[in-house]
C-alpha angles and dihedrals in degrees: 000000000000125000136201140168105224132183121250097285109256094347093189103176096145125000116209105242092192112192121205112215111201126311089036093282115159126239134220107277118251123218117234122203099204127204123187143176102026119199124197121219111237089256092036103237094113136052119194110203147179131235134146091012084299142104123247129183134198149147113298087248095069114235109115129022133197127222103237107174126007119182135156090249129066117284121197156147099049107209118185112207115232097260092055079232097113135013122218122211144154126250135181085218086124111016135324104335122319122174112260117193122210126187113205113216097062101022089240110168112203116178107221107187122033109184132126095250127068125271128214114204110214108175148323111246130224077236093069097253132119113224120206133139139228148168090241097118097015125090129241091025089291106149131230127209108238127156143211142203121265092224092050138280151154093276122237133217116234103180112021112155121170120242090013124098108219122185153157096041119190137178143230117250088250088049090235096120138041111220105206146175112225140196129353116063109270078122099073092021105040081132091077117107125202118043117282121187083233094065094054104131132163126206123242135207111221121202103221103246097357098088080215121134140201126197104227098178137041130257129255101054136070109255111178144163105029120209131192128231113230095252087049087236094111141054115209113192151126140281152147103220084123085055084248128086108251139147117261136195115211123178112224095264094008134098125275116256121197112240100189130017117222112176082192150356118058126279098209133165102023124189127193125192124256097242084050101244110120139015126207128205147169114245123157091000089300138105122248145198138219122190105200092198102043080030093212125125128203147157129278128220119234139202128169131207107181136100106238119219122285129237113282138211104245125208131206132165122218121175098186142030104060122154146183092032103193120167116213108254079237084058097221103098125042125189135210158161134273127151095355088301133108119234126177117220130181110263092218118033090032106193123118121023121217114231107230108176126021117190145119097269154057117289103179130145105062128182137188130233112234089248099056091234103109146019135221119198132152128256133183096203092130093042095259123078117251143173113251119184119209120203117205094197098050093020093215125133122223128199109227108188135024136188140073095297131098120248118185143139095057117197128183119223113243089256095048090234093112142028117206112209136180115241124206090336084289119078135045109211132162129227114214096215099214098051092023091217117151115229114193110234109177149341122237150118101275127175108238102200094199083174127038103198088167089065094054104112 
C-alpha cells in the first residue's frame, strides 16, 4: 500500500489577481476570497456554498458564513432538495466526483453513484430524484443526463445521444419536462470567458418518457444552466448572445429578456429558489444575488468562521507496475519506483510504502549511499534530466546538477564520497557529493537508459 502525506486537493482559499501597470511593472499582489457554486434553499433564506473545497453555508443576505462539510478531498455542486431537509453535493472522496447526500438534521452522510467517471450534479427534483449527468456510457468524453433516485438506485440515463454532449439538465416543477443544455463544451469548460464558437451550445425541452424535444433556444450563442420558474411557465438561464455573459428570462413560446447587463467577467452555476423569488450566482469569485421582483443583482459579503480540514495521509493500493527496485547496502529498505514517483518500503516487513517524491514526471535510476541514509535518482521535472539526492535523517531533497544537459544512470562510489553519472549520452563525470563540484571522467558513446522497462515488474 502506498502512502503519502497531500495537501488539501485544490485548497483555494484566495486566489492572487496581480495587476501590471505600463511598461510591463508589477504591482503589489491582492489577495481574492473566492466563492463558487452557489445553491439556493427552496424559501431563499440560505446559500450553500463552496470555498476552499469545502461547503459553507450562510443567510441569503450574505454576512457570516458557516463552515457545513470539510474533507480532504474536493467538495462541490451544492443541491437542496425541495423540502431544505438534505444537500446534495459531489465530492472526489473516492475517485473522481460521486453525489453524497446529507441530511442536516442529523449530519448523516449517504454516498448515491458509485462509478469510475464524474459525476455533475445538476438538481433534486420535486419527483424525488436527483439529476445529474456524466461520460460514463458516451463516448470521447461527451456526457449524458441520467437520474437517480434520492433514496438510492441504479441510475438511469434520460438523454443519452451518441455523439451529442447533453447537460445541465433540469426539470419542471411537475417533473413532466427536462430542461437541458446541448452540444458544444460549455459543459467541461464553462470556465471559459468570452464567447467561442465551440461553446455554442442551445437549450431543449424533453418530454419525460417521450424521447421528444423540443429547441428552446436559437443557434450561434452559448446558453447554458436552465432553470425553471415556480409556475413552470418560464425558463431563467444564461447566455452570451449579447457577446457578454448575462442571466435571461425567457417564457415557454415568448421571447428572451436580459435580465443583467454585464458588459465582462462570467456569470456561472446559477441557482434559483424553489418559490421562484431569487437566483444566486458566482461572478468575479463572488457570490451574487439576484432579486426577480426588485430585479436588481449584487455581491454579497462574505465571512467565514470554520477550520477547514487538515492534510491526510492518503492510502492506495497498487499490485504491478513497480520499477527501479534497489535494495539499501544495510538490507533493510529497499526504494522504487510507482507512478513516476519514488517510494521506500521496509525489505523485510514489507507493508506501507513511504511516498518520497511527488511530481509530474519520471524519477528512475535510483542509487544508494554507502551508509543507507540517502538516495539519488534522476528526474526530468524541469525538461531536462537531473540528478536529485534525498536524505532519510533530515528528509530534505536536493537538486545535484543543473543545466540543459541530461544527466541519468546515476552510481555511488563504494565509500559513498562520489557519485559517477552519464551526461547527454556522451560523458562520463563524477559528483563529489560534499563540495558538489563535476569532474569530467571520460568521452564516449554511452547508452543513457532514462527508462528501464526491463526492470517493471
Amino acid at each position: 500500500m502506498l502512502q503519502s502525506i497531500l495537501p488539501k486537493q485544490a485548497l483555494i482559499f484566495g486566489v492572487l489577481l496581480v495587476s501590471y501597470a505600463a511598461g510591463f511593472s508589477q504591482a503589489a499582489p491582492k489577495m481574492q476570497s473566492y466563492f463558487s457554486d452557489p445553491a439556493l434553499s427552496p424559501d431563499a433564506s440560505e446559500i450553500a456554498f463552496v470555498s476552499g473545497g469545502d461547503i459553507w453555508t450562510m443567510p441569503s443576505n450574505g454576512s457570516v458564513a458557516n463552515l457545513l462539510v470539510s474533507h480532504e478531498a474536493y467538495e462541490s455542486r451544492p443541491v437542496y432538495s425541495p423540502d431544505g431537509r438534505s444537500l446534495a453535493f459531489i465530492s472526489t472522496r473516492t475517485g473522481n466526483g460521486d453525489i453524497y447526500i446529507l441530511q442536516l438534521s442529523t449530519g448523516t452522510l449517504k454516498r448515491l453513484t458509485f462509478d469510475d467517471a464524474p459525476d455533475e450534479l445538476s438538481g433534486w427534483g420535486s419527483d424525488g430524484f436527483i439529476y445529474f449527468s456524466s461520460a460514463r456510457n458516451d463516448i470521447a468524453g461527451m456526457r449524458d443526463i441520467y437520474r437517480v433516485k434520492a433514496t438510492g438506485g441504479t441510475p438511469i440515463a434520460i438523454s443519452n445521444n451518441e455523439y451529442v454532449s447533453e447537460y445541465f439538465g433540469m426539470p419542471s416543477p411537475d417533473g413532466k419536462t427536462i430542461a437541458l443544455s446541448g452540444h458544444g463544451t460549455a459543459g467541461t469548460q464553462w470556465w471559459r470567458n468570452g464567447h467561442s464558437h465551440i461553446d455554442e451550445s442551445e437549450i431543449w425541452l424533453l418530454k419525460t418518457g417521450q424521447n421528444s424535444y423540443e429547441k428552446f433556444t436559437a443557434s450561434g450563442a452559448k446558453h447554458v444552466w436552465p432553470m425553471w420558474s415556480a409556475d413552470g411557465k418560464s425558463l431563467y438561464y444564461v447566455s452570451d448572445v449579447s457577446g457578454k455573459q448575462n442571466l435571461y428570462v425567457q417564457p415557454l413560446g415568448g421571447t428572451a429578456r436580459a435580465l443583467t447587463n454585464f458588459n465582462n467577467g462570467r456569470v456561472v452555476w446559477p441557482s434559483i429558489s424553489s418559490n421562484g423569488k431569487a437566483i444566486v450566482f458566482e461572478r468575479d469569485f463572488k457570490i451574487w444575488y439576484y432579486d426577480i421582483a426588485s430585479a436588481k443583482a449584487s455581491p454579497l459579503n462574505i465571512t467565514r468562521r470554520g477550520m477547514p480540514a487538515a492534510a491526510s495521509v492518503e492510502h492506495r493500493r497498487q499490485t504491478n507496475e513497480f520499477g527501479d527496485l534497489s535494495l539499501s547496502p544495510d538490507g533493510k529498505k529497499m526504494a522504487f519506483t510507482a507512478r513516476g514517483d519514488v517510494f521506500l518500503t521496509s525489505a523485510k516487513e514489507g507493508g506501507d510504502a513511504m511516498r518520497v517524491t511527488s511530481a509530474l514526471s519520471t524519477e528512475p535510476d535510483i542509487t544508494w549511499a554507502s551508509n543507507s541514509n540517502s538516495i539519488v535518482y534522476s528526474s526530468n521535472r524541469d525538461e531536462s534530466l537531473h540528478l536529485y539526492e534525498y536524505n532519510f535523517i533530515t528528509k530534505k531533497e536536493t537538486q545535484l546538477t543543473f543545466g540543459k544537459a541530461d544527466d541519468g544512470a546515476p552510481k555511488f562510489s563504494p565509500d559513498g564520497k562520489f557519485v559517477s553519472f552519464i551526461r547527454d549520452g556522451k560523458e562520463l563525470r563524477k559528483l563529489d557529493m560534499q563540495t558538489k563540484k563535476e569532474t569530467f571522467l571520460a568521452k564516449a558513446n554511452f547508452t543513457l537508459p532514462i527508462f528501464h522497462l526491463s526492470q517493471f515488474v
